[in-house]
N, C-alpha and C positions, 0 to 999 in steps of 0.2 A: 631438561637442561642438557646440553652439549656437551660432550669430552673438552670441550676448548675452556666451558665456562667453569666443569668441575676442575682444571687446571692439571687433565690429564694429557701427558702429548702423545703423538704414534708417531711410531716412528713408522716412513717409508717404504710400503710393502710388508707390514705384519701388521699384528694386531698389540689390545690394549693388555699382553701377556706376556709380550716382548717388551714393553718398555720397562724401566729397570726401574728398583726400589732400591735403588742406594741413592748417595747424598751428589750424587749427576755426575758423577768421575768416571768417561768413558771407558766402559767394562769390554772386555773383549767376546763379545759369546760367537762360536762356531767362527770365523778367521775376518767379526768386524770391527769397527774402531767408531763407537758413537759419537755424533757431533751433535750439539744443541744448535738447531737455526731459526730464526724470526725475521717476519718481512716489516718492513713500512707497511700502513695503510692501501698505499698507492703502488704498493709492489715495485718498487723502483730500485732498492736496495735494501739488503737482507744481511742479518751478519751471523756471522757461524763460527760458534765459541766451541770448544771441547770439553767442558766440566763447568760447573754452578759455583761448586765449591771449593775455596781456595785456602790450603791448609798456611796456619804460620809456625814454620821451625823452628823461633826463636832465634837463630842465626841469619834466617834470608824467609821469606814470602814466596808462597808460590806466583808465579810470574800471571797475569792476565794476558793472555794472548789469542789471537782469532784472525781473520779476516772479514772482508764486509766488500760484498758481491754490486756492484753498480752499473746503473747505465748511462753512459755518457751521453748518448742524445739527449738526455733528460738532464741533465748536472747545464749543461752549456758551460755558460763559465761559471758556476758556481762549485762550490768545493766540499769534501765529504770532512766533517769530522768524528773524532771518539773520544770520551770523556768518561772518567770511571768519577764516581759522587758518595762520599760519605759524609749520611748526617745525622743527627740528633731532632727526634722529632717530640718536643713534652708538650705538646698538645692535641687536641684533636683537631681535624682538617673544618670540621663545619664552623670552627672557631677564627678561621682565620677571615678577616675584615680589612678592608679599608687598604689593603696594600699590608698588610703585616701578618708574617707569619709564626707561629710557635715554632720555628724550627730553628738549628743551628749547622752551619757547614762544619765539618772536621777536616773531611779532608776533598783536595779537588786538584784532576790531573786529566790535562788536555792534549789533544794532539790531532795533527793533520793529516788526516790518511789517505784523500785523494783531493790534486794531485799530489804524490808524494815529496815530504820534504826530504833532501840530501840529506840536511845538515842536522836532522833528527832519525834520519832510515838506519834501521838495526839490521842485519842479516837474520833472516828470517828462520822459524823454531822450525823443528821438524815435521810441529804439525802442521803449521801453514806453507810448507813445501807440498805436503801432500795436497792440500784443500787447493793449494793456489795451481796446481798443475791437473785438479779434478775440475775443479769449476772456469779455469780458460783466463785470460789476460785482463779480463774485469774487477778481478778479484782482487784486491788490496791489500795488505798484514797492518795489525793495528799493537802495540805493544806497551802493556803499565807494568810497571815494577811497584809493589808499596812499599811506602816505607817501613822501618823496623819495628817502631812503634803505632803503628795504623791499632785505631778501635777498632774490637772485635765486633759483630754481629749482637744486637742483643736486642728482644721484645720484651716490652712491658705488658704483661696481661689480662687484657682488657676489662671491664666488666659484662655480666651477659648481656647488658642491652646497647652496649656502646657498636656502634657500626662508624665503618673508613678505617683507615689505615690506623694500625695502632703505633703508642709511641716507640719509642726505645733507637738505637742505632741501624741503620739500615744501609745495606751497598747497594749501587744502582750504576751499570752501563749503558749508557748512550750512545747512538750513531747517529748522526742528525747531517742533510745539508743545509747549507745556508751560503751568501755570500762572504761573510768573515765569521770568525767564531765568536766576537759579541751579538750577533744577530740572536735574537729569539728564535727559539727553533718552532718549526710547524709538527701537529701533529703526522698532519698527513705523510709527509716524506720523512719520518724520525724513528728511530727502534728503540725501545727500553727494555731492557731484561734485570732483573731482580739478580743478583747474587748475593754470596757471601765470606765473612773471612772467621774461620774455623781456628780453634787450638785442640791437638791431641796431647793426651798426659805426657811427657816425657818420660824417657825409660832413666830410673834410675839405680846408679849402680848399687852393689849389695852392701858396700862397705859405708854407701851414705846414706842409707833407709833410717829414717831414724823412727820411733812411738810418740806422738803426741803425748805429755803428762802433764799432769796438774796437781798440786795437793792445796791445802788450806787447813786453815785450825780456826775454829770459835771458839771465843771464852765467853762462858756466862756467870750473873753473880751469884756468889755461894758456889761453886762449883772446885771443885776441887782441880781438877783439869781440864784440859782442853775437849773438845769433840773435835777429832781428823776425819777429812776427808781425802780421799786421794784415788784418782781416775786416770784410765789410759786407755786410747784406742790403738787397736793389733796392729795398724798404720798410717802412714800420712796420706796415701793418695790412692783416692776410690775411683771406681768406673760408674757410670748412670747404671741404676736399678742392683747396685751392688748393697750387700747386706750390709751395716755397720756393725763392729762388736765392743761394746760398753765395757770393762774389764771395774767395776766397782769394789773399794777396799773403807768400812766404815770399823774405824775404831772412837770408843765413846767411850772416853775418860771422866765423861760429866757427869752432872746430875738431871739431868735433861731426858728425853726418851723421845727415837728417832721414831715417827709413824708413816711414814710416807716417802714414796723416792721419783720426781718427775724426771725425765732424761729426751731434750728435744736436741733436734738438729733446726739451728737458724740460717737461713740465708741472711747476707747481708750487701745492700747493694748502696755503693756509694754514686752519685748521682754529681759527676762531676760538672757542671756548668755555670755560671756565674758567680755559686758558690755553692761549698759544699754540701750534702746533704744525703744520711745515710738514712735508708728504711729498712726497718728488721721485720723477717717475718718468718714463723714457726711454717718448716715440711713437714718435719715428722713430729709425732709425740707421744712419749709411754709414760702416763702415769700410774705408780702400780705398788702396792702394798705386801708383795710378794718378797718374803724374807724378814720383813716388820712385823710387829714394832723390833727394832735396837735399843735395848735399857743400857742402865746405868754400868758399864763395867764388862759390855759384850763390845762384837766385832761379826763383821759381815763381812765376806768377800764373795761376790757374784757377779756375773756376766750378761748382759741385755743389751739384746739386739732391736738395731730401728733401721728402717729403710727410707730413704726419703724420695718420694717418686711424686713425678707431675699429675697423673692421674689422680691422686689424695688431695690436691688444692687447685682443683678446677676453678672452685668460687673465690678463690682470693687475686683482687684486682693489684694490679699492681706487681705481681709478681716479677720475678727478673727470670727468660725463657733465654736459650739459643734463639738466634735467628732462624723466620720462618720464610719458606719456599711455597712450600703448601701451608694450610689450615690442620691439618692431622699430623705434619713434620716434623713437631720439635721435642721438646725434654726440658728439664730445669738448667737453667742458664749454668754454659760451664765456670769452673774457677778463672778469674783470669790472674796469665801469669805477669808477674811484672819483674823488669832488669834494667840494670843501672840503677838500681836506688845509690842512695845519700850516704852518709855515715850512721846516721842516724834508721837506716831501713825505711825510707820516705822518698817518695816521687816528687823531682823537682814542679814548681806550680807551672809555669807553662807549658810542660808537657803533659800534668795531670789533667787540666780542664780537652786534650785534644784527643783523652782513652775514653771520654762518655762516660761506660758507666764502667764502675769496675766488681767486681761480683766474687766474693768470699763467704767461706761457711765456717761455720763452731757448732761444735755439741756442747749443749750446758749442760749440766748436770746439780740438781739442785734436792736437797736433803727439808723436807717438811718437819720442822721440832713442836710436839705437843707443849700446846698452853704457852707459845711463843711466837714471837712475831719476828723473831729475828733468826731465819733463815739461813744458809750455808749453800754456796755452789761455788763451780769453778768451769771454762770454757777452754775447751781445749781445739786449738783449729784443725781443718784440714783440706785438700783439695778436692775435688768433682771434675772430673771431664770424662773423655773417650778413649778409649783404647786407640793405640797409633795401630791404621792398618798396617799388617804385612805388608810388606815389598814382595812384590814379584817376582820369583825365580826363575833367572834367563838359563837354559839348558847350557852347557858348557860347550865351546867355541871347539869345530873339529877344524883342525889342520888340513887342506888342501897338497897336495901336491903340484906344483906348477905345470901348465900341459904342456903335449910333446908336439912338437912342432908340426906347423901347421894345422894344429887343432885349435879352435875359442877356447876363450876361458872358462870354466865353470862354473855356473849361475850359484850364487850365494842362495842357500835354502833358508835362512833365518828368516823368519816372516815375523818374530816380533820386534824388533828394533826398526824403529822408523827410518835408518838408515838403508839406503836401497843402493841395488845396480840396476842393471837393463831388467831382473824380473822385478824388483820392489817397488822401482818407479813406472810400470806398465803395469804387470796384472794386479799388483794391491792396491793398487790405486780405487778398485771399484768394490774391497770390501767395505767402505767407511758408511755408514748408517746414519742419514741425517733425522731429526728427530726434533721435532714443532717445539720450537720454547713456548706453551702455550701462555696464552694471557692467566698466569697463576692469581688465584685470588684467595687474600685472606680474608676469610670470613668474620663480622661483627656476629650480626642476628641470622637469622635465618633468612636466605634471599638475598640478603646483600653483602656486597665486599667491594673491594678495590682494586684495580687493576695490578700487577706487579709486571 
């Protein structure tokens, strides 16, 4: 199998050691600036993005921005477009018949990138200054903003013999010509690159961190008082493969005797589409007898820890994943965040069914009572995502003094802001590293996948 088929790309004069293991957000190693590019079939036009993955702040989206490289003898009068595609796929592809597909658009945003239109042209981002002044007057800028509220990224996971694309939310760019943009596009002259839209935990400040808690009380008959339960986790909001720590407090006024204490962490994914629908499913799970039995007139306070990691439920279909790039790429779907609720803490319904799927976790915590069937828990929520990278630290700006007559000006030595003069926009121009969007596949069985 190929580098191309395993969905590894090279970049441009190195090898498969160079190419980077983060989430495709052009890293700078020794003084280059990575670009992701993919051609048409027919080599005629190629479009060259700077990053895969496109974070949302909550306040703004990161912008999609690129160019897309063409040849006009080839175009004659036909015209270049770019279209960014968000959708909802709940079925499998071999499924679709007759002209009907299991799928749903969420979101769809078009534009004409050659010839360019006036009365849509943005002035162009820093990086397509650079691409558009590396790759020569062919070169075109293409630009999506999403909206606030855009679905996040999110796979449902598969079973092991299921092969084609799985379901769940997916982002997809297009470069296609055609003569107007209801034309169907051809494969031969078209680009598609797989991306995606990403959320980082937000930083929150110290004075609003709060403890998830819960308590409960069961009465049982003949019992003289109640049996409390009462649970708290050390915080609200985890990082993937982060420990969780259980803080358990069992007082047992009853006549009852506590034997057993299970403590999982649930995913819960709601399943927004024509209507609602939530599926639970157990990551972690400690069942455990450690510190039991609790009789009649004692008290327990202990601490138990559970992690809930993707690797532990390989076999459970359906799960809710981050979006995949690659087939070895992801993790357990992040939290997603949601803003502008109701008065009520509720998402208005038209904007609910256009988030897909929306993806929440709880630890339950549930108390086993001998010679009873009537059990005691309590669920206490909390978040899941990734750490927000660092930002970059720009070296601090040295003052210049103006030259003494009859001498040039002083070539600005900053070479990381894309901001240039006479060196930025000549010698940086050739450290940019272009780097194969390969035809990424995610893998069902063994042997087969689907194109991304």
């Amino acid at each position: 199998m190929s580098s191309e088929e395993k969905g590894e790309g090279k970049p441009e004069g190195g090898s498969d050691k160079d190419a980077p293991e983060s989430n495709g957000v052009g890293d700078s190693r020794k003084s280059g600036t990575r670009v992701f590019k993919k051609s048409s079939p027919n080599g005629k036009i190629t479009t060259y993005l700077g990053k895969r993955d496109f974070v949302d702040h909550l306040e703004y989206i990161d912008p999609i921005d690129g160019v897309v490289l063409v040849d006009p003898e080839y175009l004659k009068e036909r015209k270049v477009y770019a279209q960014v595609l968000a959708a909802f796929r709940y079925g499998r592809e071999d499924l679709d018949v007759l002209g009907l597909t299991f799928r749903k658009d969420l979101l769809l945003q078009t534009m004409q990138v050659y010839p360019s239109d006036p009365d849509t042209e943005k002035p162009p981002t820093k990086l397509q200054e650079r691409l558009i002044k590396k790759l020569g007057k062919n070169a075109f800028p293409f630009f999506f903003q999403l909206p606030k509220h855009a679905p996040n990224s999110v796979t449902l996971q598969p079973a092991p013999g299921d092969t084609g694309k799985p379901c769940g939310v997916d982002y997809e760019l297009k470069t296609f010509v055609a003569e107007s943009v209801n034309e169907k596009p051809h494969k031969r002259n078209s680009v598609r690159l797989a991306i995606r839209k990403v959320t980082y935990a937000a930083e929150v400040p110290e004075e609003k961190r709060i403890q998830p808690q819960a308590d409960k009380d069961k009465e049982f008959m003949l019992s003289p008082a109640p049996l409390h339960l009462e649970a708290t986790l050390d915080k609200q909001q985890y990082y993937h493969g982060e420990c969780i720590a259980v803080n358990v407090c069992i007082t047992n006024n009853s006549n009852k005797t506590v034997k057993k204490i299970r403590i999982s962490v649930r995913q819960l994914a709601d399943i927004c589409l024509f209507s609602s629908a939530q599926y639970k499913c157990p990551v972690a799970v400690l069942e455990t007898e450690e510190g039991m039995p609790v009789g009649p007139s004692q008290t327990l306070s202990k601490v138990y820890k559970v992690t809930p990691l993707l690797s532990n439920n390989k076999d459970k279909r359906g799960l809710a994943l981050d979006g995949k790039l690659k087939h070895e790429d992801t993790n357990l779907a992040s939290s997603t965040v949601l803003t502008d609720l109701d008065e009520n803490g509720k998402i208005a319904d038209e904007r609910r069914e256009n988030l897909g799927i929306i993806v929440e976790y709880r630890v339950k915590v549930e108390l086993k009572v001998a010679y009873s069937t009537a059990n005691i828990h309590v669920e206490l929520p909390f978040k899941l995502s990734h750490p927000k990278p660092e930002e970059p630290v720009l070296p601090p700006e040295i003052p210049t003094l103006p030259p003494p007559d009859g001498e040039s000006e002083p070539i600005d030595t900053n070479l990381i802001s894309f901001e240039t003069n006479e060196r930025k926009l000549g010698e940086d121009d050739d450290d940019l590293i272009f780097e194969d969007f390969a035809r990424l596949r995610l893998q069902g069985a063994e042997g087969d996948g689907t194109e991304a």
